[in-house]
VEXDREN-2710 file (C-alpha; in Angstrom, 1 decimal):
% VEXDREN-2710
k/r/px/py/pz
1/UNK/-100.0/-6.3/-28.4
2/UNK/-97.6/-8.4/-27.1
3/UNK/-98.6/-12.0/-26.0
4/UNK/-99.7/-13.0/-22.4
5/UNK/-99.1/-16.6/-21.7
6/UNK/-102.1/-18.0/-19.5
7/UNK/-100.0/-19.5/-16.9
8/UNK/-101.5/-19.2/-13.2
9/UNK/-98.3/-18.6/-11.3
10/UNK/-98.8/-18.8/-7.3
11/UNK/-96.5/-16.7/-6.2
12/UNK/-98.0/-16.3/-2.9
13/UNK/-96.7/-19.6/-1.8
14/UNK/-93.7/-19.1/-3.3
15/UNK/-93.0/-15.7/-0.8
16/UNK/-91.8/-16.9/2.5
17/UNK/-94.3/-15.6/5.2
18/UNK/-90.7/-14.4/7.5
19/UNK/-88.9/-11.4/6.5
20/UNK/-85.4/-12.4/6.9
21/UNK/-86.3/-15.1/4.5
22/UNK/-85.9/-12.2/1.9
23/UNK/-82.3/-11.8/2.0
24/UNK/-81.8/-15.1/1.6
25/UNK/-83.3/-15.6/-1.7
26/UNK/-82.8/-13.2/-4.0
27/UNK/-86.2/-14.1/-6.4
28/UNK/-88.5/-13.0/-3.8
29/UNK/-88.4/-10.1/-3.4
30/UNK/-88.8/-9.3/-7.0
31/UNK/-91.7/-11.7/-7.0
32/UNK/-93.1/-9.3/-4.0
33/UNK/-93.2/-6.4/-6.1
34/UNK/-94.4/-8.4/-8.9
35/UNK/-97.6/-9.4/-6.5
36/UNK/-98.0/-5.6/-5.6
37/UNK/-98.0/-4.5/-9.3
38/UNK/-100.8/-7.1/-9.8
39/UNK/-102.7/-6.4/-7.5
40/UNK/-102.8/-2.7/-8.1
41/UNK/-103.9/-3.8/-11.9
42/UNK/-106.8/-5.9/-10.5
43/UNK/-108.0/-3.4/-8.5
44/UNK/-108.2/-0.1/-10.8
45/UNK/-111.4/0.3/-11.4
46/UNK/-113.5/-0.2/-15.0
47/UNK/-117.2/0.7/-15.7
48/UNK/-119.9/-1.6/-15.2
49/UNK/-117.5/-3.9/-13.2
50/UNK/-118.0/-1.7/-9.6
51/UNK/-114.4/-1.2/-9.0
52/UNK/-113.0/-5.3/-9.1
53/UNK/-110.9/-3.8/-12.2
54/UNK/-110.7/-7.0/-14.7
55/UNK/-109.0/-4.5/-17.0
56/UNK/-105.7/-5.9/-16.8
57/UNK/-104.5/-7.4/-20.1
58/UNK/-102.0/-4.0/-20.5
59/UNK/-100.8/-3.5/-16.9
60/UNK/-100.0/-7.1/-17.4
61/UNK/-98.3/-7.0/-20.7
62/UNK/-96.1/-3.9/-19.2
63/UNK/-94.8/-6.1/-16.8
64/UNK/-93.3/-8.1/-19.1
65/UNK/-90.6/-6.3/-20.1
66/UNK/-90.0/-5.7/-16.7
67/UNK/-89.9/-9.7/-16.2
68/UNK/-87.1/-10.3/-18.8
69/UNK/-84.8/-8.5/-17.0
70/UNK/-85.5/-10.5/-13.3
71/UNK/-84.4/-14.2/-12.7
72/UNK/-88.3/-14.8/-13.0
73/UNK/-88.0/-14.0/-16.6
74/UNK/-89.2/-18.1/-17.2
75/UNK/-92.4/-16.8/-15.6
76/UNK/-95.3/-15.6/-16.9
77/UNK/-98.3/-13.8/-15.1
78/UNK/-102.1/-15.0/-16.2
79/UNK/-105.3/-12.6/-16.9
80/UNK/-106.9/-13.5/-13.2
81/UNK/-110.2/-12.7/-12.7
82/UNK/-110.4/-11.2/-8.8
83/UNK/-107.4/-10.4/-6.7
84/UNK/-108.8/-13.5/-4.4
85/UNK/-107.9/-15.9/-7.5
86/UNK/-104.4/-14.8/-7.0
87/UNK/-104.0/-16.0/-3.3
88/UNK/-106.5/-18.6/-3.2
89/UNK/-107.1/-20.4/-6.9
90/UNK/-103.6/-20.6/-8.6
91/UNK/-101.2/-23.6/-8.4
92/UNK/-97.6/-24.3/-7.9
93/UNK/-95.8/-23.4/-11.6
94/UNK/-93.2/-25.5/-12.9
95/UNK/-90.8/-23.2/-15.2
96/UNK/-91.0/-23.9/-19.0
97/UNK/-87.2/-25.9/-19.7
98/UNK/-88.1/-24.2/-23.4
99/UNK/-88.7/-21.0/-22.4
100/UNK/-86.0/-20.0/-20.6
101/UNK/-83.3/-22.8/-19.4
102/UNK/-81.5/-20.5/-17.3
103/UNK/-84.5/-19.2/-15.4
104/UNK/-85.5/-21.1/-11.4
105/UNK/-88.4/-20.4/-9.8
106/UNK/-87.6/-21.1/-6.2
107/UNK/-89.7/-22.0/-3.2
108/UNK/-90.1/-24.2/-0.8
109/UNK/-90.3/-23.9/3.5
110/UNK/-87.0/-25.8/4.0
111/UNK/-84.3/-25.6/2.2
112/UNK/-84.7/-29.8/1.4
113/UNK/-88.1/-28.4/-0.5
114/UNK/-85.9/-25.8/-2.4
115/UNK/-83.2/-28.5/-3.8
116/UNK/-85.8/-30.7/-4.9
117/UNK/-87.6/-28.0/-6.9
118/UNK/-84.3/-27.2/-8.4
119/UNK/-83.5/-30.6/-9.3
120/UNK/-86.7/-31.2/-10.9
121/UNK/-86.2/-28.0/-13.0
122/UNK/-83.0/-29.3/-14.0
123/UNK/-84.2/-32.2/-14.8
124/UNK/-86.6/-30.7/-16.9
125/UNK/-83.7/-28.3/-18.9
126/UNK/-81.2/-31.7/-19.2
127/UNK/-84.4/-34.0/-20.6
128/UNK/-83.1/-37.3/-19.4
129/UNK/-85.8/-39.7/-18.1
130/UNK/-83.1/-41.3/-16.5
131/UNK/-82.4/-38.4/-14.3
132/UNK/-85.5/-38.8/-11.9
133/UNK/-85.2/-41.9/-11.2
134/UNK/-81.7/-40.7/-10.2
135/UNK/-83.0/-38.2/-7.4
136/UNK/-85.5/-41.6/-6.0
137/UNK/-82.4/-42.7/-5.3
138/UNK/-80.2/-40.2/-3.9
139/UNK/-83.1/-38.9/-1.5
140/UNK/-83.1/-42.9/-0.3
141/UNK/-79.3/-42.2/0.1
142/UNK/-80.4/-38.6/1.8
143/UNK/-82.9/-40.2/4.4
144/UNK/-80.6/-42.4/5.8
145/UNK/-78.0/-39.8/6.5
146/UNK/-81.2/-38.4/8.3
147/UNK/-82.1/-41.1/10.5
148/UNK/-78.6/-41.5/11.6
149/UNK/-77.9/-37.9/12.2
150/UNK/-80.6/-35.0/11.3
151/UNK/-78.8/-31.9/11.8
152/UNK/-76.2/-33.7/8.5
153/UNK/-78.8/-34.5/6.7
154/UNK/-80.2/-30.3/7.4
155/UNK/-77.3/-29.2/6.6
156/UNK/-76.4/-30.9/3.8
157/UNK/-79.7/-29.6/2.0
158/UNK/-78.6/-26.0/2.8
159/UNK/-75.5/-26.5/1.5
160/UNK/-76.5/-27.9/-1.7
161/UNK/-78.7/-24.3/-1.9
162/UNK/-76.0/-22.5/-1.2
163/UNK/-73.3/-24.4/-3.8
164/UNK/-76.1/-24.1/-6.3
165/UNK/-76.6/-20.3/-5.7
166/UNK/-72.9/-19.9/-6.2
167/UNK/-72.7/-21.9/-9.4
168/UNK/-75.8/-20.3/-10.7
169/UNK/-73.8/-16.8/-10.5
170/UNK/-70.5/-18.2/-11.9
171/UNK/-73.4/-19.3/-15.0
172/UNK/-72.2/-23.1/-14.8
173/UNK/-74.1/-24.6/-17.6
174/UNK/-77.2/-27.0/-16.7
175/UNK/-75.5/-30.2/-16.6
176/UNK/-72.7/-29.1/-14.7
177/UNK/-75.0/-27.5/-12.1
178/UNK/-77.3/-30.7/-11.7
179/UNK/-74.1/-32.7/-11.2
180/UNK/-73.1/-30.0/-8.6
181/UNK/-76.7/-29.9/-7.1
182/UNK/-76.1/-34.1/-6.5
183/UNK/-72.9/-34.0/-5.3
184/UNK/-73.4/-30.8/-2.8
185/UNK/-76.4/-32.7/-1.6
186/UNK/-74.9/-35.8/-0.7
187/UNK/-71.1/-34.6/0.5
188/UNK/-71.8/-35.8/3.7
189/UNK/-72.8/-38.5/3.3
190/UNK/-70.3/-40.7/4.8
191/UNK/-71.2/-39.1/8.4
192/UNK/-73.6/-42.2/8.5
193/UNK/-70.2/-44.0/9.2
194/UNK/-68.9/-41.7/11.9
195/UNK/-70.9/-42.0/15.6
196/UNK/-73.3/-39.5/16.6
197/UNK/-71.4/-39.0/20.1
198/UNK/-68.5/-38.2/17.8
199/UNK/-70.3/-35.6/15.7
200/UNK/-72.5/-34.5/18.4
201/UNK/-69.5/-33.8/20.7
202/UNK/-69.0/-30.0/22.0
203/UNK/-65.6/-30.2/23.4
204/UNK/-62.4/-30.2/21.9
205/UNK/-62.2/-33.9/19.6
206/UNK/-59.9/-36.6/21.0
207/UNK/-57.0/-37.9/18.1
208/UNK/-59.4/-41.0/17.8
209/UNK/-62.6/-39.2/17.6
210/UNK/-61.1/-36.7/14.6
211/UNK/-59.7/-39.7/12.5
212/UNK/-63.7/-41.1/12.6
213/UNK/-65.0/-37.0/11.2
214/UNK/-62.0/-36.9/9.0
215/UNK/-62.8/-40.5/7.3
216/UNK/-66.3/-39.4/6.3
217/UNK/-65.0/-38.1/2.8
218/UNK/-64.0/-41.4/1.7
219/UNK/-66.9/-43.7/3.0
220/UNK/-69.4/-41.2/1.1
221/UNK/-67.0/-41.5/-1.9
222/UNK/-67.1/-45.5/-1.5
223/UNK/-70.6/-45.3/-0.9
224/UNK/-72.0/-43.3/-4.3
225/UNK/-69.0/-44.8/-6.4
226/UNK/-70.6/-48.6/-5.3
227/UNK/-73.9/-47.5/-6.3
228/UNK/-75.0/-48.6/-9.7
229/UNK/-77.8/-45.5/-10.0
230/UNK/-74.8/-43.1/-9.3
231/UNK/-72.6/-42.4/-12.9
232/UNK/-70.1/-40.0/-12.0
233/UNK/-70.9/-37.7/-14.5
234/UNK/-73.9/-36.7/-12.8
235/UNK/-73.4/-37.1/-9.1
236/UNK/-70.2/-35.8/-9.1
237/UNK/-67.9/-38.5/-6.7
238/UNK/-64.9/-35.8/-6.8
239/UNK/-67.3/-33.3/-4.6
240/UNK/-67.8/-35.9/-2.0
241/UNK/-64.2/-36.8/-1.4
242/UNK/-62.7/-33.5/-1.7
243/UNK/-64.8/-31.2/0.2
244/UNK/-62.1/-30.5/2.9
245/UNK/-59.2/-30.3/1.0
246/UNK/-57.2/-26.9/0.6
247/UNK/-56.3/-25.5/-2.7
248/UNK/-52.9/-24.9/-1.0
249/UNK/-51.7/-26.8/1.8
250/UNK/-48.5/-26.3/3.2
251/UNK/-49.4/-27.4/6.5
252/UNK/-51.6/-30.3/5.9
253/UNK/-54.5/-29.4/7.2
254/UNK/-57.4/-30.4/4.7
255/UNK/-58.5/-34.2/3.8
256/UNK/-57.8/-36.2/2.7
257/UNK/-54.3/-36.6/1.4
258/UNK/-54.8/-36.2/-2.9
259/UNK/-51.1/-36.5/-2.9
260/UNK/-50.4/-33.2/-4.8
261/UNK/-53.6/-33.4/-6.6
262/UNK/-55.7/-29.9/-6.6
263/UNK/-59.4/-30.6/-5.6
264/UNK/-61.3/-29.8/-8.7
265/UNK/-63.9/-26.6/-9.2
266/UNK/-66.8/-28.4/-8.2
267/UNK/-65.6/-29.4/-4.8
268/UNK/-64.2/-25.8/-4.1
269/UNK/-67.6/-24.5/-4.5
270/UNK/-69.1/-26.8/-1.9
271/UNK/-66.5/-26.5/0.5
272/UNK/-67.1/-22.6/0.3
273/UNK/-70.7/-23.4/1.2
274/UNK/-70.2/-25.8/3.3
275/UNK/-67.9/-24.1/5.8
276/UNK/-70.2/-20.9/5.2
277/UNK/-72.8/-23.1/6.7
278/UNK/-71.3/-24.7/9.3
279/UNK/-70.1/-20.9/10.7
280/UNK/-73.2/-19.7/10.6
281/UNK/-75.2/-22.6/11.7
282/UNK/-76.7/-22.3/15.4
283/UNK/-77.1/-26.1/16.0
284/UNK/-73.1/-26.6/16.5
285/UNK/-72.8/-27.7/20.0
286/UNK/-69.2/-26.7/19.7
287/UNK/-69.6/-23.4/18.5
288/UNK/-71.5/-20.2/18.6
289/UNK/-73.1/-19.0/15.2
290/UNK/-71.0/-16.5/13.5
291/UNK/-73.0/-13.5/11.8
292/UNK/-73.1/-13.1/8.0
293/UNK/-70.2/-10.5/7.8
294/UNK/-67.9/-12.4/10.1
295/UNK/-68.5/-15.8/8.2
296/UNK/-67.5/-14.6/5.4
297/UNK/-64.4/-12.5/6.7
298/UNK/-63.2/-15.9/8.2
299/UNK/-63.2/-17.3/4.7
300/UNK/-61.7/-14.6/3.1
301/UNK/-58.6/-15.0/5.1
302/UNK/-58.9/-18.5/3.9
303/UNK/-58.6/-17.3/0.1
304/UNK/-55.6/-19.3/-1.1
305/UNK/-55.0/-21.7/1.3
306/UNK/-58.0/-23.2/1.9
307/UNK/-60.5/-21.3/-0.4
308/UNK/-60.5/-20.8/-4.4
309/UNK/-61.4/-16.7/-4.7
310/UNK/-63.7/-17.0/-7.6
311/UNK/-66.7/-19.7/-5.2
312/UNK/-65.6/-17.2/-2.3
313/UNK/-66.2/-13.5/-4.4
314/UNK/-69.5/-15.4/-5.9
315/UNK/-71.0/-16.2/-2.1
316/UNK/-69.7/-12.4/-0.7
317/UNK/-71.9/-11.0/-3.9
318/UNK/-75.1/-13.1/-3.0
319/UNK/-75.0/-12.1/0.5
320/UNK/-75.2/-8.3/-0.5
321/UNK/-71.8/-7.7/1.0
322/UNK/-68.3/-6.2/-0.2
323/UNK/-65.2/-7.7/-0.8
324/UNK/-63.3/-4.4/-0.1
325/UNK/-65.1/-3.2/2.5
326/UNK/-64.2/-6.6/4.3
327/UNK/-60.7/-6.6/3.4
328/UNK/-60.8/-3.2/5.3
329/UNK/-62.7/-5.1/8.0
330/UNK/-60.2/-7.6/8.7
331/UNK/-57.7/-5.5/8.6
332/UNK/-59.0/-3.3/11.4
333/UNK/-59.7/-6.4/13.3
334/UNK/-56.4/-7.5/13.3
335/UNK/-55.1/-4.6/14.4
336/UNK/-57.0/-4.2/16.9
337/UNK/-56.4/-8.0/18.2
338/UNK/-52.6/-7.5/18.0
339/UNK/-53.4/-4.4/21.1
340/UNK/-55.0/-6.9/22.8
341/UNK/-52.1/-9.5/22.6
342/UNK/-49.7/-7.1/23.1
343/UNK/-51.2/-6.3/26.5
344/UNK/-52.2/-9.8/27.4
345/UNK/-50.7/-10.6/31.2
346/UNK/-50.8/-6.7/31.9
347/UNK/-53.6/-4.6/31.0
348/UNK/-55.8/-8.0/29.7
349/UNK/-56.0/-11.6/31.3
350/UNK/-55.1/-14.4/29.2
351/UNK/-58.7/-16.0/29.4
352/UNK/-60.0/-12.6/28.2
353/UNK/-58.0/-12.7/24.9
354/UNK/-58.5/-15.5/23.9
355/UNK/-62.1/-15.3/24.0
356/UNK/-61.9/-12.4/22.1
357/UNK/-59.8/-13.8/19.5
358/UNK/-61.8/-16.8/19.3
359/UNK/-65.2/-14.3/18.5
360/UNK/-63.4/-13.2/15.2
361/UNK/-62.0/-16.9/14.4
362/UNK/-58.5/-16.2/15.3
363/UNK/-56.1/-18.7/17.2
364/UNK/-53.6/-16.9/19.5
365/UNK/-50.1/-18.1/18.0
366/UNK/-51.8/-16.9/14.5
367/UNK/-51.8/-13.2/16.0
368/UNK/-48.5/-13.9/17.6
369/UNK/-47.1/-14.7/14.0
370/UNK/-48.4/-11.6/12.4
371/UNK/-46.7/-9.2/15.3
372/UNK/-43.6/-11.3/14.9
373/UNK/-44.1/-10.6/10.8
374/UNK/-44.7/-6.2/11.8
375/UNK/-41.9/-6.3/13.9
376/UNK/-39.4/-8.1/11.1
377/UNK/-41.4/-5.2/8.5
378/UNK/-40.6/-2.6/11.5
379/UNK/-36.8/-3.9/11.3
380/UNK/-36.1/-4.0/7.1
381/UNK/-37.7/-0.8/7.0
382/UNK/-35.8/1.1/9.6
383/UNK/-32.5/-1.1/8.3
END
């Protein structure tokens, strides 16, 4: 019989107690069916034990093969002696680095909670001492960005869960990941340098007030690169200062200037997750959340300008969604934006076009361009 490792797992706390929270992390719903399974085993029933079914040794061992093939596969269920002991007696489980390096168990009720766990179980793979004492110091870094501005500091911890989920699917290799992890959680930092009327503003941004949000790159760069506790190697400076720049950027809209230089792989897969964040996030005061599917069809039309393809395919795959099927998406949309241009001033009011166009993430002179672009197609082909 194969071995059962006597780890007590909790995976009750590790299930979020909200639904939705499913679809956000992967790992738990295969750690729900890996609860029901269990508790079915407990429960069958076995003579002389009226019915509490301690049996459970081969419904146990079954599962295991089942295991291997799940991103628990680092996880190992114990021989538990009530189905209460599984809810009530078990402790938080901290995967085995030996075991299985490329397995993460999860949890956490914020996603600050979730980055820490997954620092620590990088920590544990990479086996540097040095390394915790590292995290002391970037949470110190982390809290201050808090106490000037909170809803940075928030979404800077989501972001650094979503740039890790991306990485994690492209199979970036534990070091690279912990130095992603770092840098992700700190890339906006330098907000502590920009005012909080400044980032908290819901109108359109004055010149002045967009030179302060577009300097915060650079004083977060200046910040960690100061920092004796911050090697490079495994914070990751590049991440922090290149965030918002474009892969290709004819009309100069990312920052800041790199002077020809290509932001490298590590800040493409933040800036992915960090405008996926910042579209979907409902604590802009400047903008309504966009859903899921429309987040992620405004960043597809970003692929190559702004967005590398292989961060942007990795975040459409963890959301469940389909790059085709959005292509087609956007597609439609468009078309269906150009009718609306096409009757603005007759059939639809200016004010109501707009709006629309704003709903899907388009500006009106980028519609404008693409009917100008059909009607030069229109003209070669009838030429």
């Amino acid at each position: 019989m194969p071995r059962v490792n006597l780890y007590i797992v909790n995976l009750s706390k590790t299930l979020p107690a909200r639904k939705e929270d499913d679809t956000h992390i992967p790992h738990h719903r295969s750690a729900r069916r890996v609860l029901e399974n269990i508790a079915e085993a407990l429960n069958q029933p076995r003579a002389g034990h009226k019915g509490q079914g301690l049996k459970v040794v081969e419904p146990l061992v079954a599962l295991q093969g089942y295991l291997t093939k799940d991103p628990l596969s680092c996880t190992y269920i114990s021989v538990i002696s009530s189905p209460t002991a599984l809810y009530d007696v078990a402790q938080p489980f901290e995967p085995q680095a030996d075991e299985s390096p490329n397995g993460f168990i999860i949890h956490g009720k914020t996603p600050l909670e979730r980055v820490l766990k997954i620092m620590a179980q990088l920590r544990a793979v990479i086996k540097n001492p040095n390394h915790e004492h590292l995290t002391e110091e970037l949470v110190k870094l982390f809290n201050k960005l808090a106490e000037h501005h909170q809803l940075s500091a928030d979404h800077s911890a989501r972001v650094a869960e979503e740039a890790f989920y991306i990485a994690l699917d492209l199979k970036l290799e534990p070091r690279k990941l912990f130095k992603l992890i770092n840098s992700a959680f700190l890339h906006d930092l330098g907000k502590i340098g920009v005012p909080v009327a400044t980032l908290d503003y819901p109108g359109r941004l004055s010149d002045s007030q967009w030179a302060e949000i577009k300097a915060h790159p650079e004083i977060g760069y200046k910040m960690l690169r100061g920092g004796e506790h911050f090697p490079d190697d495994l914070v990751g400076y590049n991440g922090v200062l290149e965030h918002h720049v474009w892969i290709k950027d004819k009309l100069k809209k990312g920052y800041p200037d790199l002077r020809g230089k290509e932001p490298s792989f590590i800040a493409r897969i933040i800036e992915v997750a960090d405008v996926y964040d910042a579209l979907t996030d409902p604590n802009r005061a400047y903008r309504k959340p966009a859903s899921i599917e429309e987040a992620l069809k405004m960043i597809i039309r970003g692929i190559g300008t702004q967005f590398d393809e292989i961060p942007v395919q990795s975040l459409i795959k963890i959301k469940g969604c389909d790059f085709n099927q959005l292509q087609r998406e956007i597609k439609s949309d468009e078309e269906e934006l150009k009718a609306l241009v096409l009757g603005m001033g007759t059939i639809f009011s200016e004010v109501d076009v707009k709006k629309a166009l704003g709903e899907k993430g388009y500006s009106l002179p980028e519609i404008q361009e693409k009917i100008r672009s059909d009607e030069k197609l229109n003209l070669l082909v009838s030429v």
